[in-house]
N, C-alpha and C positions, 0 to 999 in steps of 0.2 A: 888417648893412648891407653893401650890395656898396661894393670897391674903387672908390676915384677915384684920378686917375693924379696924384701930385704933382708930377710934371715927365713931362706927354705930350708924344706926338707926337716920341719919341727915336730917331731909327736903333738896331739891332741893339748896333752898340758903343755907340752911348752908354746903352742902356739897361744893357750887362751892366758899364762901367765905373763907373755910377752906383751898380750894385750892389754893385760892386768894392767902392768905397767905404763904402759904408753898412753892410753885413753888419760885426757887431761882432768884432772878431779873435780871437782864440783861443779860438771858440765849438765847434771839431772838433778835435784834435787826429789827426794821421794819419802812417804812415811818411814817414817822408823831409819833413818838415814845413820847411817855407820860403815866406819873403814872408809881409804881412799876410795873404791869403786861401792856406791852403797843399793849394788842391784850385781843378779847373778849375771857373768863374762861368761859367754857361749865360744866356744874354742873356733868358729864358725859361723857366717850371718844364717840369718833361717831360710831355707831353701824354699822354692814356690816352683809351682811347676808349669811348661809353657803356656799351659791353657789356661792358668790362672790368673796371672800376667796380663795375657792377652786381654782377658775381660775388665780388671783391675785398670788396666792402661785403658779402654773404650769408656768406663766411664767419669772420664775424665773433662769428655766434648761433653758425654748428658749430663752432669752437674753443673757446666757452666753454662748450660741450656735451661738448666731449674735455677739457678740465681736469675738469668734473665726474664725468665719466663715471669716471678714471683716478683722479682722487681714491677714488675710492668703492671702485673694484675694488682699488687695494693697500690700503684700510683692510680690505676683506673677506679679502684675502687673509694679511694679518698676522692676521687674527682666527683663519684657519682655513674658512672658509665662501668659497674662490675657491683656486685653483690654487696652490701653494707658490710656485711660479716667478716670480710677478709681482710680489712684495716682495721675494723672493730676488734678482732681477735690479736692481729700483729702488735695493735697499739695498747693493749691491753696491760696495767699497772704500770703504764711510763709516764714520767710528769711531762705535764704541756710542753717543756723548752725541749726534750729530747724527740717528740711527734713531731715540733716546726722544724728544727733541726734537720730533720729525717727528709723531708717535704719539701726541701729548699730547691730550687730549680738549681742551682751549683751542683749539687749534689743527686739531679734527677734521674742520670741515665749509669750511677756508678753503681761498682759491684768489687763484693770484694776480688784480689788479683792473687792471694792465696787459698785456696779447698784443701780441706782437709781431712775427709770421712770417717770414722771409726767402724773399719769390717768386720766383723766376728765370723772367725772360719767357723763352714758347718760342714757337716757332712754333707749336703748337697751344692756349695760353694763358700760365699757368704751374704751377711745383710748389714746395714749400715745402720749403727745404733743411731747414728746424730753425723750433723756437721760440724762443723769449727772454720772461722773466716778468722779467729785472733790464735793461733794454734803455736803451741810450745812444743818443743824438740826439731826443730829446724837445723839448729847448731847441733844437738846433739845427733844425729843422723849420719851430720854430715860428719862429725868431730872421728863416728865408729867407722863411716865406709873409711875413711882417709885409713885408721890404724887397723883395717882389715886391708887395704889395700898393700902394706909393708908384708902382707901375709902372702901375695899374688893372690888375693880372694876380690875378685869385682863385682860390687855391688849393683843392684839393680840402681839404675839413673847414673852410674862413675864414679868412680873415686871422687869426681871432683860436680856432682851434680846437684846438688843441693845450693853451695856458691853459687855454681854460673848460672841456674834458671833465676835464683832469687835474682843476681846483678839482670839479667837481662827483663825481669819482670819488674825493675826498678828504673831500668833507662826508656822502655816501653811506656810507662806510665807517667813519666815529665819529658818524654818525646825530647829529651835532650843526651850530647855525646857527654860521659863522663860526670855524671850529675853527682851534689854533694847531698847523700840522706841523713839524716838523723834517725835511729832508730829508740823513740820516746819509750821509755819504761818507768812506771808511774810503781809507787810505794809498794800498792796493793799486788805488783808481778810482778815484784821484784828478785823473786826465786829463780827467774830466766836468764836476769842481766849474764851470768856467766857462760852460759852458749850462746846466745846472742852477741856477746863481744869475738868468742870465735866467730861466729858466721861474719862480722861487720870484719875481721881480720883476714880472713878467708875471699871475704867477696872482693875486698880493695886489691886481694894478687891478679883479680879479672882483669884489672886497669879497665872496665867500663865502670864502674861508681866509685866513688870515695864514699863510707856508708861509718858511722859513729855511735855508737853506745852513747847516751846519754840520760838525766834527769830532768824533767819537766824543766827544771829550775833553770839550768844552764842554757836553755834557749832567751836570745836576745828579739825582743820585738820593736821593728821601727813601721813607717807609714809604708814602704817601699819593699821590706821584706825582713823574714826570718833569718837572725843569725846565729850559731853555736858559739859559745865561747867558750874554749879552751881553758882547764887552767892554768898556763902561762901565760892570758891575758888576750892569746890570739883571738879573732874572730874568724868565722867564714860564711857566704853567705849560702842558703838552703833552698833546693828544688824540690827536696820532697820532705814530709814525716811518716814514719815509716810506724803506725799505732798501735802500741804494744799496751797498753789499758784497755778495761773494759769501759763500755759505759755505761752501768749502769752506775761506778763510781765516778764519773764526768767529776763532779764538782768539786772531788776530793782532790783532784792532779791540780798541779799548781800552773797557773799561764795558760790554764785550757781556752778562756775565752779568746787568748791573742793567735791560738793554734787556728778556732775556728776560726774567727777573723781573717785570718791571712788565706785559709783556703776558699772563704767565700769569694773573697775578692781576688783567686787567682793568684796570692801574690807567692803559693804554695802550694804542691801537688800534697794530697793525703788521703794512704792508703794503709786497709781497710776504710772505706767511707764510714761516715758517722750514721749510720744508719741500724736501730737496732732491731728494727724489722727484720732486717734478711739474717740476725744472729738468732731466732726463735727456732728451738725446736716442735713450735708445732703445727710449722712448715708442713712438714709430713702430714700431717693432720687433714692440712687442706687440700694437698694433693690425692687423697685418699678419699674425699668428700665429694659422696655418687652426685651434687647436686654442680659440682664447679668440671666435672668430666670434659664437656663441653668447652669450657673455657680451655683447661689448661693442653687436650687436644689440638685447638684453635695456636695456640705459643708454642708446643714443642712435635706436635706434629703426633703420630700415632705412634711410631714406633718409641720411640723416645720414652712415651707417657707409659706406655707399655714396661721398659724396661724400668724404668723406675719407680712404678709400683709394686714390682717384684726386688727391687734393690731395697726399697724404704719400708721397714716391717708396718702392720697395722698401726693406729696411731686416733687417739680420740684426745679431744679439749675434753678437761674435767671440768664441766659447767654447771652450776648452780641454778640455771633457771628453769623453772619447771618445764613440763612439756604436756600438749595436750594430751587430751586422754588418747586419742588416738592414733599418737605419735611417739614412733621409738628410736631409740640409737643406732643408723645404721650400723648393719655388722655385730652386734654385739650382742650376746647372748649369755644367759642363766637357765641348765638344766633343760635347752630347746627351747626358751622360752625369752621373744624379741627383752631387751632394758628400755625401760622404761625411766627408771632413776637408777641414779647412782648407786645408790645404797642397798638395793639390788645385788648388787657385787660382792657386797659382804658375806653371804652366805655359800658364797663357792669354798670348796675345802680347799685343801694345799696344792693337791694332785690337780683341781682344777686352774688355778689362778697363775698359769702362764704369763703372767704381765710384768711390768715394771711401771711406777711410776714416778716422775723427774719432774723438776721446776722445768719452767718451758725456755729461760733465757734472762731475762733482767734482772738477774738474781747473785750475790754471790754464793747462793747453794746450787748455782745452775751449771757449774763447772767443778772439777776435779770428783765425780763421783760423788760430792756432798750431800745433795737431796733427795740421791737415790732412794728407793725403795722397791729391791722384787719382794712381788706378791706373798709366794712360795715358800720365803724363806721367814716372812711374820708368822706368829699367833694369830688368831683367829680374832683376838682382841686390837692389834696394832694394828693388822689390814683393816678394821672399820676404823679405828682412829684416823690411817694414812687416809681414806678416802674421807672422812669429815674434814681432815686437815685441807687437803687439798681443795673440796667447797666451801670451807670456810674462807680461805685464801685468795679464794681467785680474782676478787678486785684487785689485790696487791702486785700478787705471783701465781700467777696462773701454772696449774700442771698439768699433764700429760698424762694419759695413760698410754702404752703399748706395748704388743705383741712380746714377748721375751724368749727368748734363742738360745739355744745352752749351745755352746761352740762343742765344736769337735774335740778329741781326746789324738793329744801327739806325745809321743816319747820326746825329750828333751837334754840337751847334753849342757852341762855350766861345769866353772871353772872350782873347787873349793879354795880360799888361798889358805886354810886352817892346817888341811891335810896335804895341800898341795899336790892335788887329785883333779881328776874330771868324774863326777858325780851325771845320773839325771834321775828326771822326774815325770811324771804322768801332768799333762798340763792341756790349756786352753789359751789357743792364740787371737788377740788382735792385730788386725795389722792397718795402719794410717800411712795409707801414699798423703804424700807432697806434691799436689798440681800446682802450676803456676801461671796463671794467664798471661801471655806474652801477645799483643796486637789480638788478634781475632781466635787464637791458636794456643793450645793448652798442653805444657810439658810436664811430665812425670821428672821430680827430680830424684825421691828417692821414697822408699817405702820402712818405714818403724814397725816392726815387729815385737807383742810385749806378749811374752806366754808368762802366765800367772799357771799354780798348784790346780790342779782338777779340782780343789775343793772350795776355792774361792769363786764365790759367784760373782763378782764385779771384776774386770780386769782392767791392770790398771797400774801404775809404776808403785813398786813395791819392792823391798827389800829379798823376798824370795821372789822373786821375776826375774827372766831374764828378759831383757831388751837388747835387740840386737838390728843392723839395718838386714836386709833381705838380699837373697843371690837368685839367680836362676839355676835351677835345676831339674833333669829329665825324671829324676827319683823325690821332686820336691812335690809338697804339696797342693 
C-alpha cells in the first residue's frame, strides 16, 4: 500500500524534526556518536533517478551470478580441476579449521542469501567498492523508510520492504511455513543488536517468521536440535541462525562449535554460510585476472562478465613473491612503464596514486573503513610504509590494492536541531541496496544512502553524514 502522510503538508523543518523525533535512538551507532539521532536527518530520502534504479536493481541477478559463479570456481580449484591460485589466494591467512569448514560438502553449494554492494556515485553512474554478505543497517533502512513513510514519502523497496524480503528470505532458506530464526549477535557486533531487534520486531508483524535477537549464550544445544531460551525460562525450538559475527572472530563467540554442529548435521539452517572465501575482497581481484577470463566467461556467461568488470573497479593481490624477470603485473603501471614489484609504486607522486588500499577480509581491520588507506591522501613516506606493510603482511592479512573513484559532488539538505533549521552541504554519496535471495530470484528491499562532507575521503557513518533510505525521483540522481 502506498504512504499516507500522517502529519502533511509540513515545511522542510518540520518534516525533518518530525523525524528527528520519531527515528527510534540508538538504531546506528557511528564515530563520534552524540545526541538522540547522532548522524545528520535529511527532511527527505535521497532521490535517485529512474535510470539509476534501473541499473542498481539489474545488478542484483549479476551479483548473485558472481557469488555463484566464485563459489564454484574455488570449489574446483581446491578439487584441482581450476587454477591453484584461486583457493590459494581465498584461503589465504585463515587457520586450517575455517578452510575445512569452508570445504564441507554441507556447506558446498551455499551462498550468502543477503548482498550488499557499496556504490560510490560518480559522475558517470557508479562502482562498487566491496561487498558485504554479514552487512549492518538492515533495521536501520528500514526503521527510516517506516518514519519517512508517516511523511507520504515512499521509499525505494516500501515502507515496509526491508521486513518482508528479509522474512521471505528467511522461510526460502529452511523451506519451512512460519519458521522460528535466531538472529546470533556475537560481542565483537554487538553495536547492531539495536536495529536488528527492530528488523527481528518488524519481520514477526509478516506472521511468515518468528525471528529473535539473541547472544550466543542463550542458544540451547541438544542431539536433535537448536533451542533459544528465553529469560523466563521458555524454550523454542530453531529452524534457522540467522549469522551476525564474523569469522574471522569464530572462536571468540561462545557455542560456536554446537552452531556448526547442528548445521552440519542439518539439524539447523545457517545463513550467511560459514564460508570465508566468498567474504574476500579480493574477489575482484580474480575477476579482473586476464589469465581466469576464460573460466569466469564459462559461469557467468559474456555479458554478465562484461558488466561486472565495469561494476568492480581494478583490483590487484599485494603479493610478496617475486616475479620473473620477464613478468609483470597485469594492468599496472609507473610513468608508462609495465610493475614489475611492488615497490615500484612508491615513487608515484600524489596526483598519480589513484588507489586505495584495504585488508582483503579475515581481518578486524577489514570492516568499518579500519585498514583503509587512499594512496593520495599519504606522504610520500606512509605510501612506502602502507605498501611494505601490506608485503610484509600477507601471510597473515592479505591486502588489496585498487582503483580509487572520488564520487560525484551533490548539494545536500539535513536537519540542524541546534538552530532548528534545515542547513546543507557540498557532499559525496554511497549508496548500499539490500538484495535478498528469495528461491532462484533476488529482491531489492531497500537502498542506504550515506553522503559524507566533500572533504572526507572515506564515506562512511559519521556524525556529519547524513544517512537517509532512497526515493525515486525524475529530478534525482
Amino acid at each position: 500500500m502506498p504512504c499516507t502522510a500522517f502529519q502533511p503538508n509540513l515545511t522542510a523543518p518540520e518534516k525533518a524534526r518530525f523525524l528527528y523525533e520519531t527515528i527510534p535512538p540508538g538504531l546506528f551507532r557511528v564515530e563520534g556518536e552524540q545526541g538522540k539521532v547522532p548522524w545528520r536527518v535529511a527532511p527527505e530520502p535521497f532521490a535517485l533517478a529512474p535510470t539509476t534504479l534501473a541499473r542498481i536493481t539489474r545488478i542484483g541477478d549479476d551479483l548473485l551470478a558472481f557469488y555463484k559463479a566464485l563459489n564454484t570456481l574455488y570449489n574446483r580449484s581446491a578439487r584441482g580441476t581450476a587454477p591453484a591460485f584461486i583457493a590459494g589466494y581465498l584461503d589465504q591467512g585463515k587457520p586450517e579449521h575455517i578452510v575445512r569448514l569452508a570445504r564441507q560438502n554441507r556447506f558446498k553449494s551455499d551462498i550468502p542469501a543477503v548482498i550488499r554492494p557499496d556504490l560510490i556515485l560518480t559522475d558517470d553512474g557508479f562502482i562498487a567498492s566491496e561487498l558485504d554478505s554479514v552487512p549492518g543497517g538492515m533495521g536501520f533502512v528500514g526503521a527510516m523508510s517506516e518514519a519517512y513513510c508517516k511523511l507520504g514519502l515512499e521509499s525505494i523497496g516500501g515502507s515496509f520492504g526491508i521486513p518482508k524480503h528479509f522474512a521471505q528470505m528467511l522461510a526460502s532458506a529452511t523451506q519451512k511455513e512460519n519458521p522460528s530464526v535466531a538472529i546470533v549477535v556475537s560481542e565483537e557486533s554487538k553495536d547492531y543488536r539495536a536495529e536488528l531487534r527492530w528488523l527481528a520486531a518488524a519481520t514477526a508483524r509478516e506472521s511468515v517468521v518468528k525471528a529473535y535477537v539473541c547472544a550466543p549464550q542463550d542458544i540451547i544445544f541438544t542431539e536433535e536440535a537448536l533451542f533459544l531460551r528465553f529469560e523466563d525460562g521458555r524454550e523454542e525450538k530453531l529452524d534457522a541462525i540467522y549469522r551476525n559475527f564474523e569469522l574471522f572472530d569464530l572462536m571468540n563467540v561462545p557455542k560456536q562449535e554446537l552452531f556448526l554442529y547442528a548445521a552440519r548435521h542439518n539439524r539447523v539452517r545457517m545463513t550467511p554460510p560459514p564460508k570465508a572465501q566468498l567474504e574476500e575482497k579480493l574477489a575482484f581481484a580474480l575477476l579482473h585476472h586476464p589469465g581466469l577470463r576464460n573460466l569466469w566467461k564459462g559461469q557467468l556467461g559474456n555479458d554478465i562478465y562484461e558488466r561486472l568488470k565495469l561494476l568492480f573497479p581494478e583490483t590487484w593481490v599485494i603479493d610478496p613473491r617475486p616475479l620473473p624477470p620477464q613478468a609483470v603485473i597485469a594492468n599496472l603501471t609507473v610513468a608508462g612503464e609495465a610493475v614489475n614489484d611492488w615497490m615500484q609504486l612508491a615513487a608515484l607522486g600524489k596526483s598519480e596514486r589513484d588507489f586505495v588500499v584495504k585488508p582483503s577480509g579475515f581481518s578486524e581491520l577489514a570492516w568499518g573503513s579500519k585498514g583503509v588507506r587512499v594512496a593520495n591522501d599519504l606522504p610520500k613516506e606512509e605510501w612506502a610504509a602502507t605498501l611494505t606493510e601490506a608485503l610484509e603482511n600477507f601471510a597473515k592479512t592479505p591486502r588489496i590494492l585498487q582503483r580509487f573513484y572520488k564520487g560525484k559532488r551533490v548539494r545536500q539538505n539535513y536537519y540542524d536541531p541546534q538552530t532548528d533549521e534545515t542547513r546543507n552541504f557540498d557532499g559525496r554519496v554511497r549508496l548500499c541496496p539490500y538484495f535478498f535471495v528469495i528461491g532462484e530470484r533476488v529482491e531489492l528491499g531497500g537502498i542506504l544512502a550515506t553522503v559524507a562532507p566533500a572533504d572526507k575521503r572515506l564515506i562512511h557513518g559519521m556524525t556529519d553524514a547524513v544517512m537517509a533510505s532512497c526515493i525515486l525521483s525524475e529530478q534525482g540522481n
